[in-house]
N, C-alpha and C positions, 0 to 999 in steps of 0.2 A: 195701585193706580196703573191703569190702560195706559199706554204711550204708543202708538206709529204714527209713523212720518210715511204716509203712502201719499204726502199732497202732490207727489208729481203728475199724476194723471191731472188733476184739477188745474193744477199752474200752466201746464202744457196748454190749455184753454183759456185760463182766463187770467193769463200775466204774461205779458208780451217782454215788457224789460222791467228791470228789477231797480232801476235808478228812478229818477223823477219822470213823470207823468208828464210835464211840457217842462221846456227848456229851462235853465235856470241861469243868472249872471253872479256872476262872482267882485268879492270887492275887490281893489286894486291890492291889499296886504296879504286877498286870500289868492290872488294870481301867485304872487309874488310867491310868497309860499309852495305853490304846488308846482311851479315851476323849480324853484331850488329843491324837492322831494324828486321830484321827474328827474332831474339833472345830476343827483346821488346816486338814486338809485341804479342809473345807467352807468356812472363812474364805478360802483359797486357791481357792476354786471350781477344786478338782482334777478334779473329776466329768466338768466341762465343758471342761476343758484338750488342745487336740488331740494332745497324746502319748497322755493316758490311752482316748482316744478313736477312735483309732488305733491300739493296743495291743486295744481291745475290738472294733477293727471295726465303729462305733456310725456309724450316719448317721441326719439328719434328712431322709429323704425327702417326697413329696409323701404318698405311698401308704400310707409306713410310717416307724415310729420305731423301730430296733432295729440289732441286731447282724446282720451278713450268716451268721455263723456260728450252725448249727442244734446242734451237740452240745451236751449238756445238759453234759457234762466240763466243757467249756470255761465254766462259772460258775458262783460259790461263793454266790450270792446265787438264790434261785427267781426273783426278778422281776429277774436280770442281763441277761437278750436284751434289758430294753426299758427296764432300767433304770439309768444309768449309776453313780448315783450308791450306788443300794442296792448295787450289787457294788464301789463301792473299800468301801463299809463294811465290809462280809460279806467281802472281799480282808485289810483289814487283820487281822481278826477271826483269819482263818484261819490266818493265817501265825505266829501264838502256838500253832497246833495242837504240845499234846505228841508228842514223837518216838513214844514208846510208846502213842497213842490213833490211831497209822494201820493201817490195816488190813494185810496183807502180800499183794498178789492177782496172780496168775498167777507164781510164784514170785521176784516182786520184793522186796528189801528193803526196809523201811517208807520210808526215806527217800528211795526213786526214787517214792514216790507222796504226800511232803508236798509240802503247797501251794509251801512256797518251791522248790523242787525244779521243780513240774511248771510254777512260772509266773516264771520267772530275772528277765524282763522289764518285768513288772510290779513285781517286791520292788525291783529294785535301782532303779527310777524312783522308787516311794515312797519309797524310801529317801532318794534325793538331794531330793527335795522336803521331804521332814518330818523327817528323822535320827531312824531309831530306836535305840533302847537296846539294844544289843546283850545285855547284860548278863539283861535283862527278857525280849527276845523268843527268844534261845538260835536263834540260826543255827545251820542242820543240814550236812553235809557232803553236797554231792549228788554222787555219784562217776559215776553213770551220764550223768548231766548235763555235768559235768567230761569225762569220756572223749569222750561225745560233741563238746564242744567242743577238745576237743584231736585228735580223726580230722580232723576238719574244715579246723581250724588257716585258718580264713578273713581274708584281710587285706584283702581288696579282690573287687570284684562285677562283675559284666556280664552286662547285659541280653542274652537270646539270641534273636533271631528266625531261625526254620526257615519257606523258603519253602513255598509252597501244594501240597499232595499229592493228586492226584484219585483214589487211589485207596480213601482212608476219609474219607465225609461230614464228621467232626469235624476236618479237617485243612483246607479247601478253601477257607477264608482264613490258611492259617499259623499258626503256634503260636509260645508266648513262653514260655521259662523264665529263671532266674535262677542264672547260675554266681558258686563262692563260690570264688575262688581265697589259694592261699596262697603261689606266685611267678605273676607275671607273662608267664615266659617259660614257663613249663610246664604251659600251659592241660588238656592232653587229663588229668593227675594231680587235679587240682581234681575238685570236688563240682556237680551241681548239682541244683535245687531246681524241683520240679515240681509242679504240682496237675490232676489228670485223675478223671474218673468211673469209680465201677467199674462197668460194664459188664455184669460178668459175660460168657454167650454172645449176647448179645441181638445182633440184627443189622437188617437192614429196616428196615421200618415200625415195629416199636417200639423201635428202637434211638431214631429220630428221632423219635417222637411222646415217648417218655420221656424222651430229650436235651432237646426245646423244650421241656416243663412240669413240669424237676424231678423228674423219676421217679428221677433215681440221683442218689447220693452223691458228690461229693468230695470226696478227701484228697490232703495234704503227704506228698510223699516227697523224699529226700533220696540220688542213687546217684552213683556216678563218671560225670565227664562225658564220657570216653571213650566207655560206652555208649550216651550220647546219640549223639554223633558216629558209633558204628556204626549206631545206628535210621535216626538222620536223614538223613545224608549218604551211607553205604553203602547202605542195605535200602532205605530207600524216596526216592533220589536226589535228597535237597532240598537245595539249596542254604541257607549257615549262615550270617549276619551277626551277629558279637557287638560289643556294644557296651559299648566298656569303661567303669564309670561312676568318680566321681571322689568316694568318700564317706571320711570321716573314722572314725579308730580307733574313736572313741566312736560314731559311727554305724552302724561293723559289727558291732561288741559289741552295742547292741541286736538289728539285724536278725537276728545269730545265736542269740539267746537268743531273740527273739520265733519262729523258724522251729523251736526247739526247742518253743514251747509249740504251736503248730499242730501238730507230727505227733501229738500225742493226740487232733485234734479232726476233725471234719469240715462239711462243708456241703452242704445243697442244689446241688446243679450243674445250669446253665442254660447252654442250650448256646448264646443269642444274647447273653446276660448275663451271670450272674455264673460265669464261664467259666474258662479257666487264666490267661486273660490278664490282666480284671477282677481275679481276685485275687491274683495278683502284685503287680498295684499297691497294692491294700491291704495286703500282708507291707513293701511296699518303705514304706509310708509309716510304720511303727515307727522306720522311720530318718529320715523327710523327714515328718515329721510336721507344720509349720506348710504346706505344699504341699499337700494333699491331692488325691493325683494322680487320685482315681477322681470328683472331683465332675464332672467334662466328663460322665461316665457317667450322673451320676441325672437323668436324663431324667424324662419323665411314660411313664406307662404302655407308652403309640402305641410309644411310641421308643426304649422303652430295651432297649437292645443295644450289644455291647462288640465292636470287633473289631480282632483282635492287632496290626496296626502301628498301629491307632490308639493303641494305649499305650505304644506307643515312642516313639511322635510325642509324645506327653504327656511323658513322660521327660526325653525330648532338648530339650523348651520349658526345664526349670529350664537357668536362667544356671549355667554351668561343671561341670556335672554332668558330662556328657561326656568322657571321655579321647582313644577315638579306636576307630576303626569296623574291624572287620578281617573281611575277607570270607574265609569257609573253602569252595570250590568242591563238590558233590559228585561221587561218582566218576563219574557218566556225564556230569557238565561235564567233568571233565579226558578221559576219553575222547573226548567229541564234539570237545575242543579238539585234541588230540592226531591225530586222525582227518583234521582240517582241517589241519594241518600238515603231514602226509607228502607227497609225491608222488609222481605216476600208479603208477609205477614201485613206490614202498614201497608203496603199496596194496595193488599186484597182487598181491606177495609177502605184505602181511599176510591177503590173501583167502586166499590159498594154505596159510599156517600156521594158519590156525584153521579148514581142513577135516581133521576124524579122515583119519589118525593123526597130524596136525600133524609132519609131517617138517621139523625145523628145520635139516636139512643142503641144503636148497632153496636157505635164505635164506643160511646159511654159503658157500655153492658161487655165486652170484650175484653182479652184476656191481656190487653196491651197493659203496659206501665203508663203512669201517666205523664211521661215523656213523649211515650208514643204516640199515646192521645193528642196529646199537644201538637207533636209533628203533621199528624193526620190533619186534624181540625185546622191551621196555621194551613199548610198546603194545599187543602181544598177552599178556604177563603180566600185565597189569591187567586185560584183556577177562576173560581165566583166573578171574582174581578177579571181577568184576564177576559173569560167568557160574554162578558157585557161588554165593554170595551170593543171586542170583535164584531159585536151586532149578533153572538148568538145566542140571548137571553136578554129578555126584557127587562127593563128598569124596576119594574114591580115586583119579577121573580128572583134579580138579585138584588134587591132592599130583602126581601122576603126569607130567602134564605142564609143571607148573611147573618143577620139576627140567629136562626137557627142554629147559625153556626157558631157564633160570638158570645148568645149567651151563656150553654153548657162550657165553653172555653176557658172562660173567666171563673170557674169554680174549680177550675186545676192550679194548683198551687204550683206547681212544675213547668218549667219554661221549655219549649222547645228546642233541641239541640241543634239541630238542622245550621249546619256551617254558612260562613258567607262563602257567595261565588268569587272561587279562586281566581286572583288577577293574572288574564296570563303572560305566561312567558315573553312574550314579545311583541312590542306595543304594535299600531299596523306601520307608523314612522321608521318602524325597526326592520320591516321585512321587506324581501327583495324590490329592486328599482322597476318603475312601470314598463318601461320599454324594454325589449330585449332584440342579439342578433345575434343570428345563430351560421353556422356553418356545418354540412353535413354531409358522406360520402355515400351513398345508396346503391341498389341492383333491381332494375326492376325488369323481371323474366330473365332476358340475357342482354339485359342494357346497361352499364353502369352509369353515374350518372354522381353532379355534384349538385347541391341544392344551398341557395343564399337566400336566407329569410330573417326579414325585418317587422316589429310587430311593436307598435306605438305605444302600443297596451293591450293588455293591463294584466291576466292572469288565468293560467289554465291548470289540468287535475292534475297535470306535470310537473309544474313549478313549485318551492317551496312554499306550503302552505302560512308558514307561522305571520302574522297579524290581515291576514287575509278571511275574506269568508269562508268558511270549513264546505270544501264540495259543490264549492262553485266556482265557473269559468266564463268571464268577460273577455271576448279581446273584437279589437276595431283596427281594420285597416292593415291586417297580417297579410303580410305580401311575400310571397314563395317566387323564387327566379331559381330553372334547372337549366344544367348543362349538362347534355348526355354528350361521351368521350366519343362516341360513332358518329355522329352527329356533327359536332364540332360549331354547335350555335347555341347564343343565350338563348330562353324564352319565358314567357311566364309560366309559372304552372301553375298558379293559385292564388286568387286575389278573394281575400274574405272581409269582406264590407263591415258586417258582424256577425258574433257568432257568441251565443249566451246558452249556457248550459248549468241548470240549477238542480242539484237532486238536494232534497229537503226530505231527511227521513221520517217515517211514520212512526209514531210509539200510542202507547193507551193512554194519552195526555191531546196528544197532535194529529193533525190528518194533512196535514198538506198535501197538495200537488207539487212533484216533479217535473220539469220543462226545458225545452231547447228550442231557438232558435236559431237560422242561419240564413245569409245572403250574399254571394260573390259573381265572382269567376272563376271558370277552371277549366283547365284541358283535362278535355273527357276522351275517352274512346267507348264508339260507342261498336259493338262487337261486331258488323256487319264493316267496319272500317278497317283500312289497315292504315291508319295513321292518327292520332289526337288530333283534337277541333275544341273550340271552344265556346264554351257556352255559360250562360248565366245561372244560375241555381239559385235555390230558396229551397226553407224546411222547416217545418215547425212540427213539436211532438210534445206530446203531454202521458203522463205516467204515473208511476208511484216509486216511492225507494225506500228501504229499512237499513237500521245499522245492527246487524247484528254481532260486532265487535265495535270498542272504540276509533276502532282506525279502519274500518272497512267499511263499505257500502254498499249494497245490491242496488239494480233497479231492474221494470219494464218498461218497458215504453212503446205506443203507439205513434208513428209521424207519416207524415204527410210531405211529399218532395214535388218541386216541378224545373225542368231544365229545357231551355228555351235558345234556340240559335238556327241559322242557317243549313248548320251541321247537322242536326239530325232532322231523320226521316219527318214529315211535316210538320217540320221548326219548331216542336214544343212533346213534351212530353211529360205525365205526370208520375206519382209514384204513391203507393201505400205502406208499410213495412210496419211489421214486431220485432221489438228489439231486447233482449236482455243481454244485464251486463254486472260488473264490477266497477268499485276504484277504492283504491288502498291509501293511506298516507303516513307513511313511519315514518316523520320527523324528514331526515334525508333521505329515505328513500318512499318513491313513490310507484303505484304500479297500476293500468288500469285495463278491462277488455271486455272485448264483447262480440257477441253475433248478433245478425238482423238479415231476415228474409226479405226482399225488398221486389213487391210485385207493380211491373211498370205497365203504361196503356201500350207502350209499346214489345209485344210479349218479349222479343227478340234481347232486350235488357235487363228482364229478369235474372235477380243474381243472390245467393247466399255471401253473406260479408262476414268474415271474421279478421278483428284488429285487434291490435292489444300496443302501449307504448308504457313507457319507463321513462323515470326522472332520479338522478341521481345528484346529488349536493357535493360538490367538489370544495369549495368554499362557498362564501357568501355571492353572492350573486353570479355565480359560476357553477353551470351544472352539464352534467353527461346526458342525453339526450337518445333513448330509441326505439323506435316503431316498426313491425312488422303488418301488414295490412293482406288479406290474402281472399278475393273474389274469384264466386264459380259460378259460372253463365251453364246455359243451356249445353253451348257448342263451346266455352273459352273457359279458360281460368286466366288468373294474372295473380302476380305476386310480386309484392315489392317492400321493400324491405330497408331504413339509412339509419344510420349513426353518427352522433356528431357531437358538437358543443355550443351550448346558449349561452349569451352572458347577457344581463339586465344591466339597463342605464337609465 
């Protein structure tokens, strides 16, 4: 059974308030009543109680004082985003709403839209705090409510992390949902519980200009996590670590009942902030309500930004929450594993079976064991799969072949040996902290110079690899401050907006493209100057890359540069350049370099670049740090060259 809760959009149009539809009068025993509930509650300073407070998504920022959630749905009180206390009043008030004074809208029954109905979470917390009179306040049967908690049938939760997808910007530090299972052993039957923007067609630049400042909405949806598992692990090959957490009966009964009242509501969605991951954690604190897992989050202005394993890591901090970590591989892991398994020999034969018309009496008629056999035939039915799923084989061709391949299969009596994919070493929870600040002493020509660099996020070819993407570098908002000793002033040297660099290696299974992106500022000299200036930059390049050791990676690369300012000769200038290169990653140490010819409109800027830097692992999120960089102009060289020490937080 289908289940989402995407009725926010709709409500947003067509339900103004969520209590009665015109005014209603109360009897003199029900005054009487809700006055003495008002009048505990307040003695009970309920307002301020982090359940209730956590139920409304209420924080005391620096910035601000409100509710993170924007739908007006979502409160019974006008001054409820900022005011906790006027909406438990306007809360209790409502929930004496007559069955017959709600309105009936989108062909709902009155009672899938009273207040006790739409907020489970809140009634039955008041309840346990103040005991109402049942008698007085006439509880409603909420059956839509009820159904919905019985599809669900939730008895226990796990936190989901989906590794990093380059190929949609909102993906590119991972994503966090929340599965609500109802056995343990029957994960893929379970529900699970997501919050995403809607988007609409929006793509680009305003995809990401409206991502970073709120331009779209999110909503709570609610779908089998099966389908997860097909998005994530099948379509776009991320790798799945769930984490089972360890909450109590009475802990999932709220959570479920608070997840019910979010799919009517919505929020602002921020795509460094309050994000899928950000509020997750706020749904999960209805159940961990004295914890309040998103305060690491309220930063000041500069810094506040939320990113997905950092809320695992938050998670996984409470004592015993934790059950136990289970990594679900995606299919182009078990491919790549399975690929590394065969030998020379099954290769050659899987090469052979997956060129049209795949003649599987090659492999049959060959000199393989029928192990081997097995392994072949098993390996290329996945590829089969793997291939459709991509869009590059039609639905007809793999029915078509699969058969091919499935029925000689079944007449081997011999199983495949082919191992499962090894879980690795270190969960992505386990590997170094997202931000890092480093300190470093340098020379550049005959200048020495100190260099302070702060970097929010996330992860470069430098930094320890282990639960990270293998050979790929995200980071946002890496800000470089130098002080040269001659000099005797701060100033910036380098503000990188972002900078994404993906080598994805090539084998006889895979063809990926290789890619980088980048966008700052930086003090440039441009060779005709005798002083740094600064100017904007951008770069994008696209390529190929091979591993031909486990820990090593070549590429080439083709990119494209443009640098834009007052300082150079008429205020803009573009660039072309070939690049090859390395990057190595042995566990602790790391090493990486390259050259690029780099021809500009402005000839006078043409320059051959050779760099190379190192990363070394000191302890855990403590590393050694260094770069030499060395450009040769027409009429200049420059050379610069620091050393220093990163530490992650």
């Amino acid at each position: 059974m289908r289940i989402i809760i995407i009725s926010g959009c709709i409500w947003l149009c067509l339900y103004t308030l969520c209590v009665a539809a015109e005014p209603f009068a109360l009897t003199e025993q029900q005054k009487h009543h809700l006055v003495s509930l008002q009048k505990k509650a307040k003695e009970l300073n309920l307002a301020k109680h982090p359940q209730w407070r956590a139920l409304m998504h209420f924080h005391d920022r620096i910035f601000s004082k409100e509710s993170t959630i924007d739908s007006k749905n979502f409160f019974l009180s006008e001054h409820g985003k900022t005011n906790p206390q006027d909406e438990l009043n306007e809360t209790l008030r409502a929930f004496f709403t007559p069955l017959d004074k709600v309105e009936k809208i989108d062909g709902k029954e009155p009672s899938y839209n009273h207040p006790q109905c739409l907020f489970p979470a809140r009634y039955n917390w008041l309840k346990e705090q103040l005991g109402f009179d049942d008698t007085l306040l006439s509880p409603v049967v909420c059956a839509d409510y009820q159904n919905f908690k019985s599809a669900i049938d939730a008895k226990y939760a796990a936190l989901i992390f989906t590794s990093a997808y380059m190929g949609n910007p909102a993906s590119f530090f991972g994503h966090t949902l929340l599965r609500l299972d109802n056995k343990e052993e029957t994960p893929l039957l379970s529900h699970a519980l997501n919050y995403g923007a809607i988007t609409g067609s929006d793509n680009g630049l305003a995809f990401i200009i409206k991502g970073v400042f709120g331009g779209y909405n999110g909503i709570f949806s609610v779908y089998p996590y099966y389908d997860t598992v097909n998005l994530y692990n099948n379509m776009e090959n991320r790798d799945i670590w769930e984490y089972r957490l360890n909450l109590t009966p009475q802990q999932m009964k709220r959570l479920v009942d608070h997840i019910w009242e979010l799919g009517h509501n919505s929020a602002q969605y921020y795509f460094f902030s309050e994000n899928c991951s950000y509020m997750l954690l706020e749904t999960l604190n209805a159940a961990l309500p004295d914890q309040d897992l998103t305060e690491p989050f309220q930063r000041t202005f500069f810094s506040d930004y939320t990113i997905p394993i950092d809320t695992v890591r938050v998670v996984l901090k409470q004592k015993g929450l934790l059950n136990k970590a289970i990594y679900r591989p995606s299919r182009q892991s078990r491919l790549q594993h399975a690929y590394r398994f065969l030998s020379p020999e099954e290769k050659r034969q899987l090469h052979k079976l997956l060129k049209a018309p795949r003649n599987v009496d090659d492999v049959m008629n060959s000199s393989l064991s029928d192990k081997q056999k097995a392994n072949v035939l098993v390996t290329a039915y996945e590829y089969l799969q793997y291939s459709f799923i991509a869009s590059e084989i039609s639905l007809d061709e793999m029915r078509r072949d699969s058969i091919k391949i499935l029925n000689p299969l079944s007449t081997i009596k011999e199983k495949p040996d082919i191992t499962e994919v090894p879980v690795p070493q270190i969960r992505p929870d386990q590997g170094h902290s997202s931000g890092a600040v480093g300190l470093f002493a340098g020379r550049k020509d005959n200048k020495n110079f100190i260099d302070f660099q702060i970097r929010p996020a996330y992860h470069t070819l430098t930094d320890e690899s282990g639960g990270f993407l293998p050979f790929g570098a995200i980071t946002y908002l890496d800000t470089t401050l130098r002080w040269y000793e001659n000099e005797n002033e701060l100033r910036l040297q380098k503000f990188s907006f972002l900078d994404i660099l993906s080598l994805a290696p090539r084998n006889a299974l895979f063809k990926p493209f290789s890619f980088k992106l980048n966008a700052g500022v930086e003090s440039y000299l441009y060779p005709q100057k005798n002083k740094e200036g600064y100017v904007l930059y951008s770069g994008v390049g696209a390529g190929w890359s091979w591993q031909p050791h486990d820990h090593i990676i070549t590429y080439i690369m083709t990119n494209l540069y443009a640098k834009a300012g007052g300082y150079l000769p008429h205020n803009a200038m573009a660039g072309i350049s070939a690049q090859i290169g390395f990057a190595s990653d042995f566990d602790k140490f790391r090493l990486t370099g390259d050259v690029e010819k780099i021809f500009y409109t402005e000839k006078q800027a043409d320059i051959w670049r050779f760099q190379s830097s190192l990363g070394l692992s000191l302890i855990h999120n403590l590393s050694l740090e260094a770069s030499y960089v060395f450009e040769q102009g027409k009429n200049f060289n420059i050379h610069e060259g620091r050393l220093g020490l990163l530490y992650h937080f």
